[in-house]
C-alpha positions in Angstrom: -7.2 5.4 1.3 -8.2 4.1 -2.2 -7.0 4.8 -5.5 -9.6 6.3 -7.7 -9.2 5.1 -11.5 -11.2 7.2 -14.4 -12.7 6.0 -17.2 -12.7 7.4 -20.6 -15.8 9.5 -20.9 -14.6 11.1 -17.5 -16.6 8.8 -15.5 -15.6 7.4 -12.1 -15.0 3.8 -11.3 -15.6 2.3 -7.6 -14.9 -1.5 -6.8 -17.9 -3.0 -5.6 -18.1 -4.4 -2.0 -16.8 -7.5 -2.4 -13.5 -9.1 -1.0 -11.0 -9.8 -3.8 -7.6 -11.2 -4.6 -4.9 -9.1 -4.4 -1.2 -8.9 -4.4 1.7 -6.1 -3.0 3.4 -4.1 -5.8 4.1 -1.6 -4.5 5.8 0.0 -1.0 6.6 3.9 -0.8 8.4 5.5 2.4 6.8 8.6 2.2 8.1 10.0 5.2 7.3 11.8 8.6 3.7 13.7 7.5 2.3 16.1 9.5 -1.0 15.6 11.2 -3.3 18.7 12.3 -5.8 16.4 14.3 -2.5 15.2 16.5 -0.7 17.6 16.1 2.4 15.6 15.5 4.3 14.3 12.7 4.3 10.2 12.3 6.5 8.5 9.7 3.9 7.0 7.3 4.2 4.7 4.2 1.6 3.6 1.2 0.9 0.3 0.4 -0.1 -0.9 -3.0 -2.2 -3.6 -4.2 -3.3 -4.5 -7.4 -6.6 -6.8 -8.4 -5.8 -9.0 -11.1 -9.4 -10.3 -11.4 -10.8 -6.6 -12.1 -9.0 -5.3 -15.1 -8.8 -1.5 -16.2 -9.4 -1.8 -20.0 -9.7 1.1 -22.7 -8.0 2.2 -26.1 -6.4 5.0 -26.8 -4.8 6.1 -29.9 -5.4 2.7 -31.3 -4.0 0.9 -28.4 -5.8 -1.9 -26.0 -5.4 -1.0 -22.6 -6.0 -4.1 -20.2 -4.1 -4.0 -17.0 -5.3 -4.7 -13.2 -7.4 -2.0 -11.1 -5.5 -1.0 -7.7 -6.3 0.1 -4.1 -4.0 1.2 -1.8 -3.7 2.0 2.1 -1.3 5.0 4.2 0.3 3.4 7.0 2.1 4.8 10.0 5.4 2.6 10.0 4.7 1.0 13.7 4.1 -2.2 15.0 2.3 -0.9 18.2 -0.1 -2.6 19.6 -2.8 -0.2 18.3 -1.6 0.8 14.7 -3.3 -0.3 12.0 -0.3 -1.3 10.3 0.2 -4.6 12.8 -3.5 -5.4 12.9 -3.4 -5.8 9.2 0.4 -7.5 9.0 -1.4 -9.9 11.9 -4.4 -10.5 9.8 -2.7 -10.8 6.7 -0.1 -13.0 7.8 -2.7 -15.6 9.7 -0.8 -15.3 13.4 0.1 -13.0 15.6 3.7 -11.4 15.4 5.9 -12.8 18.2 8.0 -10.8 21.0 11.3 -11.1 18.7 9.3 -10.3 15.6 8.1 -7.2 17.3 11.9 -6.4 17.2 11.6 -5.3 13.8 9.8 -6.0 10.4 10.6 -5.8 6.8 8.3 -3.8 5.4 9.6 -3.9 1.6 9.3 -7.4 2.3 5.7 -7.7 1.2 6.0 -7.2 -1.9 4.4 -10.2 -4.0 2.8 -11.3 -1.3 -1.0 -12.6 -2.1 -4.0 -11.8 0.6 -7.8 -11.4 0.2 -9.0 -7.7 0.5 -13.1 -6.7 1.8 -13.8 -3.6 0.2 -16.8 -1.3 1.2 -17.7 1.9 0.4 -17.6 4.6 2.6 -19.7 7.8 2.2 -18.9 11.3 3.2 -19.2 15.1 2.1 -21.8 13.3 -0.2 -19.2 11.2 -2.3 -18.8 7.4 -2.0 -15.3 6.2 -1.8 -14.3 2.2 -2.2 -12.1 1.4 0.8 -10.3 -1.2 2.1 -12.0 -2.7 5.2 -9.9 -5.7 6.1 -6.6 -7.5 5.0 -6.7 -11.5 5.4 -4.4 -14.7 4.3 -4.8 -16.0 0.9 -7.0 -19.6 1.0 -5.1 -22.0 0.7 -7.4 -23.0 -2.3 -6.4 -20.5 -4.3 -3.4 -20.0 -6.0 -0.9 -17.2 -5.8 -1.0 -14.7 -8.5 2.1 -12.4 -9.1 2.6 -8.8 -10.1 1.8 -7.8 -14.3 2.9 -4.2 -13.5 6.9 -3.6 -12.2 7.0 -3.6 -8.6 8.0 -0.6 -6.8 10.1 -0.5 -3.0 10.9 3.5 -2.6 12.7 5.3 0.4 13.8 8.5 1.1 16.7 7.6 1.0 16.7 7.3 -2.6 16.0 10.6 -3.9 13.9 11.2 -6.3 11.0 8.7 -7.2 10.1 6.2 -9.8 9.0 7.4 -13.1 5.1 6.5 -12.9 4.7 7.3 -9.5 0.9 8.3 -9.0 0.9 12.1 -8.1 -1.1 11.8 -4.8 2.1 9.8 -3.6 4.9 12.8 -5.6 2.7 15.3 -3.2 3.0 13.5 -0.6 6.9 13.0 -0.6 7.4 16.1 -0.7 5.2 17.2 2.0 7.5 15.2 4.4 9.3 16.7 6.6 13.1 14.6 5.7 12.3 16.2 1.8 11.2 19.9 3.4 14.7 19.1 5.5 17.3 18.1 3.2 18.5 18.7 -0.4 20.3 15.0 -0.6 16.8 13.3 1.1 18.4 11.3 3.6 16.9 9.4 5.9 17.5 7.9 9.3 19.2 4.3 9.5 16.1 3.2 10.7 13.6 4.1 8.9 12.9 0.3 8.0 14.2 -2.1 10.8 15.4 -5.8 9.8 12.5 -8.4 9.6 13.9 -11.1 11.6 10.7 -13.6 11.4 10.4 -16.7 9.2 7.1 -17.8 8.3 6.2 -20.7 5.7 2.7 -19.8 4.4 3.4 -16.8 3.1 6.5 -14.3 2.2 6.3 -12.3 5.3 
């Protein structure tokens, strides 16, 4: 899933296929969602990155506008050995997670955590959409860049969300079934296990 940014003008912007810097802003807990091709409901999260190196710049109402361009990805919250989630912590991380570490993982942990993004662009129903193809360590050649916009970790459990949250993610919380469920939004115990893993290279 990418995050689509407009112009002024009303004219779309795509990232070119490239891999870029990034770094983690931004993790929402967005619930169990509903899934008509399995027929199931999965508990799924978002991930947010932003781009320092491709900036979003415009005025408006006499004021400069320059802040980084963001992508982001939905994740079912599982370390299973076939969920995308682990194949990208894996790749992101530089190792393989251990027996233990399987355990349980810190999700909110990754926030300011650096890694390279590939983006391509994917086509269908005749639009073209920049997506994130792979999630890989930082070099160690370059340098780790932190977060210019305030860093986000959200869970149900909270109620309601940040002031700024994107709509696609407000529709989304409330399209899961703990919100449809409850009035107070709670959440099980559970919904983010304990990261018990240390790991020198990089926050996670």
């Amino acid at each position: 899933m990418c995050a689509l940014w407009a112009k002024e003008g009303g004219e779309s912007y795509q990232l070119p296929e490239d891999s870029y810097q990034a770094v983690c802003y931004a993790v929402y807990d967005i619930g169990h969602q509903f899934s008509e091709l399995y027929g199931k409901a999965a508990h799924q999260c978002i991930i947010i990155w932003e781009i320092p190196d491709e900036r979003n710049k415009f005025t408006k109402d006499n004021i400069d506008y320059d802040y980084p361009r963001q992508m982001s990805n939905f994740y079912t919250v599982s370390l299973h050995e076939k969920a995308r989630l682990r194949k990208d912590l894996e790749s992101w991380r530089g190792k393989a997670f251990s027996a233990d570490e399987l355990a349980g993982f810190d999700i909110h942990k990754l926030i300011g955590a650096n890694c390279m993004l590939q983006i391509i662009h994917k086509t269908k129903d005749n639009k073209t959409r920049a997506v994130i193809a792979s999630v890989t360590k930082l070099p160690k050649s370059m340098a780790a860049k932190t977060p210019e916009g305030k860093t986000v970790v959200y869970s149900l459990e909270d109620g309601q969300w940040p002031e700024g949250t994107p709509d696609f993610i407000v529709k989304k919380i409330k399209e899961s079934e703990e919100w449809k469920a409850s009035v107070s939004n709670q959440v099980d115990e559970s919904a983010y296990a304990v990261d018990t893993a240390e790991n020198s290279d990089v926050p996670f």
